[in-house]
N, CA, C and O atoms as a Maestro MAE file, in Angstrom:
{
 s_m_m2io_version
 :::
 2.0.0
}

f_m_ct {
 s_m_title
 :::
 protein
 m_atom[292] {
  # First column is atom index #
  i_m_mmod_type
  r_m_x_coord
  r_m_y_coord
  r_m_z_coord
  i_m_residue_number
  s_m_chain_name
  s_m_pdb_residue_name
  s_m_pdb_atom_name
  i_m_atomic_number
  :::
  1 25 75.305 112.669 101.038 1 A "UNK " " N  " 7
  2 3 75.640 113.633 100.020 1 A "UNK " " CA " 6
  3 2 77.143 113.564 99.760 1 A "UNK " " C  " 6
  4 15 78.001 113.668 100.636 1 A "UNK " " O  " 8
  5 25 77.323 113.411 98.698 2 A "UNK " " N  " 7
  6 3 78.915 113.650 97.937 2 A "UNK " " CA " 6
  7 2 79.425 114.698 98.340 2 A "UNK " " C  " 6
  8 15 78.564 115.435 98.820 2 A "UNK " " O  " 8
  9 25 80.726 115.239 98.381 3 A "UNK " " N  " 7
  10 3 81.328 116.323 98.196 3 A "UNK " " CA " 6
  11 2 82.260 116.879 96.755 3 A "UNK " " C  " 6
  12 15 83.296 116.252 96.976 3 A "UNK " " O  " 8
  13 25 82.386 117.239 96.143 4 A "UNK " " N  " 7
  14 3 82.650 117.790 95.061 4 A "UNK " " CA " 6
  15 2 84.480 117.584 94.996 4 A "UNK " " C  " 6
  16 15 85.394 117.780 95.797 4 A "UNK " " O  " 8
  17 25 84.388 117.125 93.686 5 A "UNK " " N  " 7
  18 3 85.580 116.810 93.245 5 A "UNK " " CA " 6
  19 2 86.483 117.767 92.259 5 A "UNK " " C  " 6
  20 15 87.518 117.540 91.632 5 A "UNK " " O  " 8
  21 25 85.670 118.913 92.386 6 A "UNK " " N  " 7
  22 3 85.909 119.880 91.641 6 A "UNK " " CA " 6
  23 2 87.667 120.479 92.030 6 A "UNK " " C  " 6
  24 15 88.353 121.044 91.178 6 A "UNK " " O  " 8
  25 25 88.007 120.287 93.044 7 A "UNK " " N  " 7
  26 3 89.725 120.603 93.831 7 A "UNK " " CA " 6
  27 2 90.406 119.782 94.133 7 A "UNK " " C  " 6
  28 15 91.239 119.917 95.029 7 A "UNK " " O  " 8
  29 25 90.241 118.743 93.485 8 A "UNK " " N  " 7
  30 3 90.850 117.336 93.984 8 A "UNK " " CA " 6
  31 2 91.267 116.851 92.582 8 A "UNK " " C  " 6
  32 15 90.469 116.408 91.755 8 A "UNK " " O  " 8
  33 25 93.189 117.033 92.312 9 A "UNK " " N  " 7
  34 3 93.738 116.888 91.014 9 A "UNK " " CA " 6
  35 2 93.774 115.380 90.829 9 A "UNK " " C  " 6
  36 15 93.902 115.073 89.644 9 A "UNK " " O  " 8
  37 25 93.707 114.474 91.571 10 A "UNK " " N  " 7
  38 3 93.523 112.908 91.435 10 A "UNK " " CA " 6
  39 2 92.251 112.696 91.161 10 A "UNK " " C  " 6
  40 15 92.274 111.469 91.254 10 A "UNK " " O  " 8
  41 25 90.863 113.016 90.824 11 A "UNK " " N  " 7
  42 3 90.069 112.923 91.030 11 A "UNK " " CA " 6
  43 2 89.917 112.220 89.865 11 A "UNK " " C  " 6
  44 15 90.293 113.025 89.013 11 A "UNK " " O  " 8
  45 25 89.621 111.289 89.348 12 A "UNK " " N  " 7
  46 3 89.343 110.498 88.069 12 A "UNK " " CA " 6
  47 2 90.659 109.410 87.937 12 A "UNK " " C  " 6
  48 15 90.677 108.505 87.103 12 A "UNK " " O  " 8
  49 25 91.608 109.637 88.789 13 A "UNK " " N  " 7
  50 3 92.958 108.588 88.580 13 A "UNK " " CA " 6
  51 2 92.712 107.789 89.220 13 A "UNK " " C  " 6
  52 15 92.019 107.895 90.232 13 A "UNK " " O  " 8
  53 25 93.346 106.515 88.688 14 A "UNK " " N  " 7
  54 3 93.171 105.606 89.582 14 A "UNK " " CA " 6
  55 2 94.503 105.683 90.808 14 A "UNK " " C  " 6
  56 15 94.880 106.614 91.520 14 A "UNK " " O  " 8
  57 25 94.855 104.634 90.704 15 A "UNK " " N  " 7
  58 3 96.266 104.006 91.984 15 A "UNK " " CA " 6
  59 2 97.087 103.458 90.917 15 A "UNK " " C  " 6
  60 15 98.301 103.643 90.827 15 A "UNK " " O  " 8
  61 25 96.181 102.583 89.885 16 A "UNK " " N  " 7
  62 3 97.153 101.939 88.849 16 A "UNK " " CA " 6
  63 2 97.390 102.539 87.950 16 A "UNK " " C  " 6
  64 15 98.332 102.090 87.296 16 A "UNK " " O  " 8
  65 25 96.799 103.680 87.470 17 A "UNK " " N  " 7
  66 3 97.134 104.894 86.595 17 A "UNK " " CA " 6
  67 2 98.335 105.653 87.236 17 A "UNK " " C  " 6
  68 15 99.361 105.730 86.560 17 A "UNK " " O  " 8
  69 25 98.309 106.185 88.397 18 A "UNK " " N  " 7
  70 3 99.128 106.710 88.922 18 A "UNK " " CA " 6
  71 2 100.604 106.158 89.139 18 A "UNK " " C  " 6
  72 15 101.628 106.826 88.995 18 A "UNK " " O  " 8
  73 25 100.532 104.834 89.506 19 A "UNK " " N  " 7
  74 3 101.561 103.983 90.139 19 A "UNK " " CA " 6
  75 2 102.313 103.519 88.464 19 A "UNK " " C  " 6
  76 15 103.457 103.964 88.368 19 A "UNK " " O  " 8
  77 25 101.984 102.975 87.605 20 A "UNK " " N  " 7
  78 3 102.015 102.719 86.484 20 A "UNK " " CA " 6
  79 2 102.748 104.083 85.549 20 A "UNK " " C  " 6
  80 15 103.698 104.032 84.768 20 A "UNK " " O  " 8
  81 25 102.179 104.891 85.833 21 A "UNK " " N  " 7
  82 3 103.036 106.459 85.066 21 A "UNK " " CA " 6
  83 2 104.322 106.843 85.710 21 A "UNK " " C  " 6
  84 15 105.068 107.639 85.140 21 A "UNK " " O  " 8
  85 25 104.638 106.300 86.916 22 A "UNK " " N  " 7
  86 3 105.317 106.684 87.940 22 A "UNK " " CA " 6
  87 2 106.547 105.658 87.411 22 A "UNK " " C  " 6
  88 15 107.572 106.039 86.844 22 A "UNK " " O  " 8
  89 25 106.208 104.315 87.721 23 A "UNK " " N  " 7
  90 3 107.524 103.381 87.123 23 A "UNK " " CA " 6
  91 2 107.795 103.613 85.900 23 A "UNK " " C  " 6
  92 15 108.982 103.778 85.620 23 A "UNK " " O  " 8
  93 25 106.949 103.680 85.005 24 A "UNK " " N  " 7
  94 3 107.296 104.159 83.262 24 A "UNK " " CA " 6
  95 2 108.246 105.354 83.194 24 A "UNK " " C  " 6
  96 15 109.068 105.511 82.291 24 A "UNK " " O  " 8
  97 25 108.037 106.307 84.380 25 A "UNK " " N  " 7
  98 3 108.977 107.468 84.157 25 A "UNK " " CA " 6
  99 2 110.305 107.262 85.336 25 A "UNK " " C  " 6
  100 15 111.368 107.662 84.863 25 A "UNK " " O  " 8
  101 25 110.353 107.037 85.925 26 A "UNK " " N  " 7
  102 3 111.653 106.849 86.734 26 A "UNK " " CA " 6
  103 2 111.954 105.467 87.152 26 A "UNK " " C  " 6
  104 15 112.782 105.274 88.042 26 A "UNK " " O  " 8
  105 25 111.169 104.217 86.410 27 A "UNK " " N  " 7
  106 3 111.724 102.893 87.090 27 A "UNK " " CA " 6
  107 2 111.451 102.464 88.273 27 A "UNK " " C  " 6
  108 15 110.938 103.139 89.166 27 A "UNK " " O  " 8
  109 25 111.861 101.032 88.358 28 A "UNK " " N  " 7
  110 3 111.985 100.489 89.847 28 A "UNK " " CA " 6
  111 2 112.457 101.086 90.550 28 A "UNK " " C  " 6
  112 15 111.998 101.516 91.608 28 A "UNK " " O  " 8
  113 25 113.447 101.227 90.111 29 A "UNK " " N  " 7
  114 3 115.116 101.095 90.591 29 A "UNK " " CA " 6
  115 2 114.999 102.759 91.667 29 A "UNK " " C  " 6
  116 15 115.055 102.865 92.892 29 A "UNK " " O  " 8
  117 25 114.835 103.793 90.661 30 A "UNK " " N  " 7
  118 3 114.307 104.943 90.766 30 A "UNK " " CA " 6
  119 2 113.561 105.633 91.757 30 A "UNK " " C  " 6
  120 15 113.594 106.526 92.604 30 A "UNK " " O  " 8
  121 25 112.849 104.730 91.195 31 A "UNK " " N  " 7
  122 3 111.489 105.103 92.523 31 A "UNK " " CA " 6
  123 2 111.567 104.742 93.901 31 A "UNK " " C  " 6
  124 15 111.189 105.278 94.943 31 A "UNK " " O  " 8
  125 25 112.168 103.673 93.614 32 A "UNK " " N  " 7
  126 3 111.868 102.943 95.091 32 A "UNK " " CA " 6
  127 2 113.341 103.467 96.559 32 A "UNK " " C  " 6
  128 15 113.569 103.188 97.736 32 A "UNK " " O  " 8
  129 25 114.101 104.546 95.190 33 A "UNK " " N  " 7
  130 3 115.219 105.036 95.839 33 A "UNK " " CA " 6
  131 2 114.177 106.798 96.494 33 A "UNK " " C  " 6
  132 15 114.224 107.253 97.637 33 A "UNK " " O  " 8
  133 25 113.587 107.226 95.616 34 A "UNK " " N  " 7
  134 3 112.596 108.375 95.851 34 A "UNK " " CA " 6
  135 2 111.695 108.289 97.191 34 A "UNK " " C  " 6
  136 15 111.790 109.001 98.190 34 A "UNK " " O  " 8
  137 25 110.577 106.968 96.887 35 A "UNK " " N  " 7
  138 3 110.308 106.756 97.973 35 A "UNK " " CA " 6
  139 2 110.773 104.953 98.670 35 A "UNK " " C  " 6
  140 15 110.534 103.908 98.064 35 A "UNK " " O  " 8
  141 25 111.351 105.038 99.828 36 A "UNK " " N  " 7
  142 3 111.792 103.844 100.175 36 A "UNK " " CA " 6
  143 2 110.674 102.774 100.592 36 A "UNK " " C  " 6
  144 15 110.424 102.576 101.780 36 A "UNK " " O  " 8
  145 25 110.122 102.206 99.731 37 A "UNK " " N  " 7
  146 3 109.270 101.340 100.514 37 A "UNK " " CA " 6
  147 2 109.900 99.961 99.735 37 A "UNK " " C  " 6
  148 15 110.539 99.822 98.692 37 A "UNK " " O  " 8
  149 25 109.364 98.949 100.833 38 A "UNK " " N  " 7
  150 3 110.094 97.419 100.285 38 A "UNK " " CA " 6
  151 2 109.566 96.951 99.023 38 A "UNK " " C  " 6
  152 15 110.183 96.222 98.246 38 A "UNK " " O  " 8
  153 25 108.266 97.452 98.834 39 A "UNK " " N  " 7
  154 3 107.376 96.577 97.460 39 A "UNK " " CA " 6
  155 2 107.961 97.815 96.099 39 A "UNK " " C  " 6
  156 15 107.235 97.879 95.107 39 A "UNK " " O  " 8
  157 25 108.863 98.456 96.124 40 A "UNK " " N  " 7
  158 3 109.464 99.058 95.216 40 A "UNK " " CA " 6
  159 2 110.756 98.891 94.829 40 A "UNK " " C  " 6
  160 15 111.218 99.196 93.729 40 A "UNK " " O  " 8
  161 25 111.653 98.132 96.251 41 A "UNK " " N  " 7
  162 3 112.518 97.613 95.979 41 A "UNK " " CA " 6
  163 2 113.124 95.989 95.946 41 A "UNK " " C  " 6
  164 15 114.149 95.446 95.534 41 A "UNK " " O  " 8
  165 25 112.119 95.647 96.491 42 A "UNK " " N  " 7
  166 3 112.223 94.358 96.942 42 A "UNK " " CA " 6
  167 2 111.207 93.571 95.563 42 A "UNK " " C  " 6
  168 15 110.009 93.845 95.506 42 A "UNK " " O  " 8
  169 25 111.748 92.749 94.677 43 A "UNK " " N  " 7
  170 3 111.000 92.049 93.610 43 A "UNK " " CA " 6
  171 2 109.897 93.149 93.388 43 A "UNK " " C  " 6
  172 15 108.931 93.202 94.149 43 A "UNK " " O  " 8
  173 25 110.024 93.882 92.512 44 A "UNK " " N  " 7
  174 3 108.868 94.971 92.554 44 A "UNK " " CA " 6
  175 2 107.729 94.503 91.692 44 A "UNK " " C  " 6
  176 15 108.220 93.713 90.885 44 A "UNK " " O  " 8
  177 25 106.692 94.598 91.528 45 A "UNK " " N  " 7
  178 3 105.469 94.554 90.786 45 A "UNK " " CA " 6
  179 2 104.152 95.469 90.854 45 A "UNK " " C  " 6
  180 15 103.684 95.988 91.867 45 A "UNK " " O  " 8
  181 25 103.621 95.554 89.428 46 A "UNK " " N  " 7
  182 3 102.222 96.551 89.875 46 A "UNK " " CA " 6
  183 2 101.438 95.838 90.724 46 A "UNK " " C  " 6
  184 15 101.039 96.553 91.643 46 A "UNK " " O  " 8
  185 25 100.934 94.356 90.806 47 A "UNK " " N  " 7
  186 3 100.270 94.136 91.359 47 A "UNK " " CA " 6
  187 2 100.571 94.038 92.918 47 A "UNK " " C  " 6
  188 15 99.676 94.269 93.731 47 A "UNK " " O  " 8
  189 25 102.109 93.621 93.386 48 A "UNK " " N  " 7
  190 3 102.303 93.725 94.941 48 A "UNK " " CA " 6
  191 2 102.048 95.133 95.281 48 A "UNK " " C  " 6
  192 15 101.568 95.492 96.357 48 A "UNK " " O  " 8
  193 25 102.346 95.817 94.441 49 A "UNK " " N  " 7
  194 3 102.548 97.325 95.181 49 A "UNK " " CA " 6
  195 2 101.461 97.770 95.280 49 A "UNK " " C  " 6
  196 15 101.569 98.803 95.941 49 A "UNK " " O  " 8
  197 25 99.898 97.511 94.865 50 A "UNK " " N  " 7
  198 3 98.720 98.351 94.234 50 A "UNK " " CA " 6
  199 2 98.386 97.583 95.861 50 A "UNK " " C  " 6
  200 15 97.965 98.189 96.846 50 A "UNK " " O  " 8
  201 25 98.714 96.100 95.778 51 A "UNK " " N  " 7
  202 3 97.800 95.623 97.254 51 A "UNK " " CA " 6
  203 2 98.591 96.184 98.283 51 A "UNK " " C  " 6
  204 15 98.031 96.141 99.379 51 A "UNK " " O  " 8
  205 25 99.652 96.668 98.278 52 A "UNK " " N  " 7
  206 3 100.596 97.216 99.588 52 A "UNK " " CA " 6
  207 2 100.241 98.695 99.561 52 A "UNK " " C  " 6
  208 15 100.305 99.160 100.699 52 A "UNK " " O  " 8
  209 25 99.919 99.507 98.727 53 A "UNK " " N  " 7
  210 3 99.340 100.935 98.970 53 A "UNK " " CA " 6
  211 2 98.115 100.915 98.951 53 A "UNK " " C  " 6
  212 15 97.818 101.791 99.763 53 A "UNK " " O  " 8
  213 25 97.091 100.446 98.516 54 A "UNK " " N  " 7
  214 3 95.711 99.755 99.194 54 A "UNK " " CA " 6
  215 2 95.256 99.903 100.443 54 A "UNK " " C  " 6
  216 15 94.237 100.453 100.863 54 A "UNK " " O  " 8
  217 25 96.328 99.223 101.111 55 A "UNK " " N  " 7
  218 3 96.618 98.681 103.041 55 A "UNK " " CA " 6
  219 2 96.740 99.793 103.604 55 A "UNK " " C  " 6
  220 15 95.920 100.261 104.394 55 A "UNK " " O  " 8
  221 25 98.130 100.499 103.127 56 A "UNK " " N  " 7
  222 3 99.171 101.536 103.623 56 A "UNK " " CA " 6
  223 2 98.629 103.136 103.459 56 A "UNK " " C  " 6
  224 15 99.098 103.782 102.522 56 A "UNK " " O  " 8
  225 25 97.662 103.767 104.347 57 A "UNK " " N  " 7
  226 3 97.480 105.063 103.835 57 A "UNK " " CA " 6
  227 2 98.446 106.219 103.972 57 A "UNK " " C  " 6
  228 15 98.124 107.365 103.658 57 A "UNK " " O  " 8
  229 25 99.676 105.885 104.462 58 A "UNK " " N  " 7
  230 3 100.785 106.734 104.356 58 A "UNK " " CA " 6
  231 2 101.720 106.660 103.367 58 A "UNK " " C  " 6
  232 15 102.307 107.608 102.846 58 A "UNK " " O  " 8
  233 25 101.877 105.117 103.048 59 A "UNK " " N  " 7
  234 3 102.634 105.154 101.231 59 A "UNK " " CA " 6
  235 2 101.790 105.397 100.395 59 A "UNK " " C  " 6
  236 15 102.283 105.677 99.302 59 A "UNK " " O  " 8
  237 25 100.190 105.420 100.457 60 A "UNK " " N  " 7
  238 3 99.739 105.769 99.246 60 A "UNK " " CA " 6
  239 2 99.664 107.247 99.068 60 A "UNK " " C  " 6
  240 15 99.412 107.701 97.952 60 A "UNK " " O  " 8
  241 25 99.873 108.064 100.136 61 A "UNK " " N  " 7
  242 3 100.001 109.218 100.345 61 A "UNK " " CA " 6
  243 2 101.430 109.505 99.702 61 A "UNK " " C  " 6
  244 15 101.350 109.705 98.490 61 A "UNK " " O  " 8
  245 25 102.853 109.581 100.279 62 A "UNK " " N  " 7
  246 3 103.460 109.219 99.298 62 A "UNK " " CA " 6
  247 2 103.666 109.301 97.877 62 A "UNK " " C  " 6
  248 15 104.414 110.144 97.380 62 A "UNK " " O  " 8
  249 25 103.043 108.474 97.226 63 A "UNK " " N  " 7
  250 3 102.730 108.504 95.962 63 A "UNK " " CA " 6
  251 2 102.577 108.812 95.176 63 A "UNK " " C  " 6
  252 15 103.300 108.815 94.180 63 A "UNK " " O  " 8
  253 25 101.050 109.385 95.413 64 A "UNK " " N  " 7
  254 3 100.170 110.995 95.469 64 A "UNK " " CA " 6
  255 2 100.917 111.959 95.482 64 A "UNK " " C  " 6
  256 15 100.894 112.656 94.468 64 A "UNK " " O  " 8
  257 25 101.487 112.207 96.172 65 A "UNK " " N  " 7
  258 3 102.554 113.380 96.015 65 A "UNK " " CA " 6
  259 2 103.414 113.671 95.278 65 A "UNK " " C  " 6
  260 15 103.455 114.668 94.559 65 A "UNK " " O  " 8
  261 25 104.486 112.514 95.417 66 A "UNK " " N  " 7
  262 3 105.184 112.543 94.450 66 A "UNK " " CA " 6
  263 2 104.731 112.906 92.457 66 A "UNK " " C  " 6
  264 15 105.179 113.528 91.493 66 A "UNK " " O  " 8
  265 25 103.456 111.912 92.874 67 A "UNK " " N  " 7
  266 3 102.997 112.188 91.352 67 A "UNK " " CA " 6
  267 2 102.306 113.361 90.744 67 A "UNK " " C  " 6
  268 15 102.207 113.601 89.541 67 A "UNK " " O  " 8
  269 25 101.864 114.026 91.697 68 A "UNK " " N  " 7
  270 3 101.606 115.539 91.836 68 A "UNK " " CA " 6
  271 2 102.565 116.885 91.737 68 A "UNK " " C  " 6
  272 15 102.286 118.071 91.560 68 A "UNK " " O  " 8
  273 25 103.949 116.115 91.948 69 A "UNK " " N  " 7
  274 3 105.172 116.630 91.768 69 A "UNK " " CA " 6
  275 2 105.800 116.695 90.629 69 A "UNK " " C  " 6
  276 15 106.544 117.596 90.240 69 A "UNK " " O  " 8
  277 25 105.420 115.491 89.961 70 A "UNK " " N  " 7
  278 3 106.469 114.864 88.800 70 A "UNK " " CA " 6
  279 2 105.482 115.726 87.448 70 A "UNK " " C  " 6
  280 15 104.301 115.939 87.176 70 A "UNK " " O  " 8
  281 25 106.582 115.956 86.997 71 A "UNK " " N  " 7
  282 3 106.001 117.095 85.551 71 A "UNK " " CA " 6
  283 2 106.874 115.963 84.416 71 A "UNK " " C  " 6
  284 15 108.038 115.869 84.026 71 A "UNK " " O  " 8
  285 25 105.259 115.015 84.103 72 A "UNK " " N  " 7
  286 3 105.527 114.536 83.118 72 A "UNK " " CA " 6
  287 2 105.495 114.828 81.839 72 A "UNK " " C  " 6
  288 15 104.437 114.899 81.213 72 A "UNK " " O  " 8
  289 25 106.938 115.077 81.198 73 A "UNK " " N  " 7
  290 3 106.730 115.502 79.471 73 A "UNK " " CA " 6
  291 2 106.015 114.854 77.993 73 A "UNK " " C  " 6
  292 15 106.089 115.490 76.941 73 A "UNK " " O  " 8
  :::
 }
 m_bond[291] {
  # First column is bond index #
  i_m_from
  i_m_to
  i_m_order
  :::
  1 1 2 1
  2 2 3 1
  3 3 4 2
  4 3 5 1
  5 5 6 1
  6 6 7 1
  7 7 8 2
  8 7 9 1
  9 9 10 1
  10 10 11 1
  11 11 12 2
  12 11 13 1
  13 13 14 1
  14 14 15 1
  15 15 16 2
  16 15 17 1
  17 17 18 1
  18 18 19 1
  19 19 20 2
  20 19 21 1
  21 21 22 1
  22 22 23 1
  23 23 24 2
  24 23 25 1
  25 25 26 1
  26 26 27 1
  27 27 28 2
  28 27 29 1
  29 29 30 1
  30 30 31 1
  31 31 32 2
  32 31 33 1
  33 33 34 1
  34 34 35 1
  35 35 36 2
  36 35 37 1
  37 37 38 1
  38 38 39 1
  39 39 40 2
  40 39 41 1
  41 41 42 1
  42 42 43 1
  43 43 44 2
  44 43 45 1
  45 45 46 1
  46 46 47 1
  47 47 48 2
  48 47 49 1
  49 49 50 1
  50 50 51 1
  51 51 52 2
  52 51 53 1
  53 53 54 1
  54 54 55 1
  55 55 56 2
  56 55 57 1
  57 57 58 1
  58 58 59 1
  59 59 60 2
  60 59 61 1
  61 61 62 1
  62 62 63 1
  63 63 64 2
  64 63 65 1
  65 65 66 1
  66 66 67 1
  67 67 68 2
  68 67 69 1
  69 69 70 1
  70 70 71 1
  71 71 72 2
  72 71 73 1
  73 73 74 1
  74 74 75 1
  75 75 76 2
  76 75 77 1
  77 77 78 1
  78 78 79 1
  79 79 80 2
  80 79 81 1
  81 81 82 1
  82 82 83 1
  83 83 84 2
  84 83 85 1
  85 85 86 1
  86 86 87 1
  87 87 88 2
  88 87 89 1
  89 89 90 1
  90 90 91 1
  91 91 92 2
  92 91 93 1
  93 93 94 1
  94 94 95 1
  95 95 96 2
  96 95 97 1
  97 97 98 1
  98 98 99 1
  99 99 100 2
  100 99 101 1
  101 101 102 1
  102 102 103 1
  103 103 104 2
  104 103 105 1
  105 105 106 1
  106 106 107 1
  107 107 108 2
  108 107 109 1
  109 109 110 1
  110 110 111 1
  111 111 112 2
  112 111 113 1
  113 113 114 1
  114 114 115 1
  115 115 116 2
  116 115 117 1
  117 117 118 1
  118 118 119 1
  119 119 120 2
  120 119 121 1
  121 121 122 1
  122 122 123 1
  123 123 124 2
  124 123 125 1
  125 125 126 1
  126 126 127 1
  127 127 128 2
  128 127 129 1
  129 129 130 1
  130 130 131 1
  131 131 132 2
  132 131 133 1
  133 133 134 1
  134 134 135 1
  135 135 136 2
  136 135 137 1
  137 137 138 1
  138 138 139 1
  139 139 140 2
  140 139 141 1
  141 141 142 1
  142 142 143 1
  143 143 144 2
  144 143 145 1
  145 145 146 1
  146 146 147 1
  147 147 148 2
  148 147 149 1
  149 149 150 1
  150 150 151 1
  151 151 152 2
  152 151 153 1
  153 153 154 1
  154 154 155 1
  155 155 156 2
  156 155 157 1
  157 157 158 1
  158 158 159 1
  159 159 160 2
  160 159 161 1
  161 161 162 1
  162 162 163 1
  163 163 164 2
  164 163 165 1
  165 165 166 1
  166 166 167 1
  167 167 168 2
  168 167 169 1
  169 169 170 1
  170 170 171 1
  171 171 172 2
  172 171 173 1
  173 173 174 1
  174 174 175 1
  175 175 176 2
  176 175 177 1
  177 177 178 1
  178 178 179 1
  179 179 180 2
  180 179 181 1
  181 181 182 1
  182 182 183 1
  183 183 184 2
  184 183 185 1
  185 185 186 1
  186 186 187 1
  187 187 188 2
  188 187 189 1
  189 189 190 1
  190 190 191 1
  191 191 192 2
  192 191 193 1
  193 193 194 1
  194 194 195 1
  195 195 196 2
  196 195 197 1
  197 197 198 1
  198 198 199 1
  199 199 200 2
  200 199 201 1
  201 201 202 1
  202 202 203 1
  203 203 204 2
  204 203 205 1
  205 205 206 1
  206 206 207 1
  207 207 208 2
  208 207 209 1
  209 209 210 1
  210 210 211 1
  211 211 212 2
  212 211 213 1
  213 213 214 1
  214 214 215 1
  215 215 216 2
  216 215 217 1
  217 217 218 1
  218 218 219 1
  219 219 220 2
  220 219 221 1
  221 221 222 1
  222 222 223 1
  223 223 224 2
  224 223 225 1
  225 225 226 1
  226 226 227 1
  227 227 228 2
  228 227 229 1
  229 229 230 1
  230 230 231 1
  231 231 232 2
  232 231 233 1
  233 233 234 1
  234 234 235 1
  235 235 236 2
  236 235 237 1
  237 237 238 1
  238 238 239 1
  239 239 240 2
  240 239 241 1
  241 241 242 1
  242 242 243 1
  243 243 244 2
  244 243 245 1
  245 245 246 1
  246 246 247 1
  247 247 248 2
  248 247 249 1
  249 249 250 1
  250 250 251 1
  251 251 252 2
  252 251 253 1
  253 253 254 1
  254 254 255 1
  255 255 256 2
  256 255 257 1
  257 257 258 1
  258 258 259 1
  259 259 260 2
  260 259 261 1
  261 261 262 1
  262 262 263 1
  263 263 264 2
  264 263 265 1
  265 265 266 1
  266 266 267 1
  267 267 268 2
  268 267 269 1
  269 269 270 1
  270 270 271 1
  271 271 272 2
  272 271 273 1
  273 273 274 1
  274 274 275 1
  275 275 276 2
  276 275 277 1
  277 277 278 1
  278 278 279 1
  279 279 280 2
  280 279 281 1
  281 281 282 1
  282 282 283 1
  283 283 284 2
  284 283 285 1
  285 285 286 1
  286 286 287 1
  287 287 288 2
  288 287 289 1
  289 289 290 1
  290 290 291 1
  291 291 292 2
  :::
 }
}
């Protein structure tokens, strides 16, 4: 049995929706100063970073947060 997604504000986002809205609004450069991880500062890309928070359930956590934070206009 499922549990209900009814309280869960990510619930329909993806990682690349999320991760993708995130560089569009504060950058590489930005972000990767926000949260320090190497695949944000180091040659950054959607695709290294989607397989490095994939792996990582504490940077994708991270993330999540931040983007839960960010009041996009």
């Amino acid at each position: 049995m499922s549990t209900p997604q009814s309280n869960n504000p990510l619930h329909g986002i993806t990682l690349e929706m999320i991760l993708t809205r995130l560089v569009d609004h504060y950058g590489w450069e930005r972000l990767g100063r926000k949260i320090s991880i190497n695949c944000f500062t180091n040659t950054p890309s959607i695709k290294s970073s989607l397989k490095f928070l994939r792996r990582t359930p504490w940077a994708r956590k991270k993330v999540e947060t931040l983007y839960l934070r960010t009041r996009f206009s």
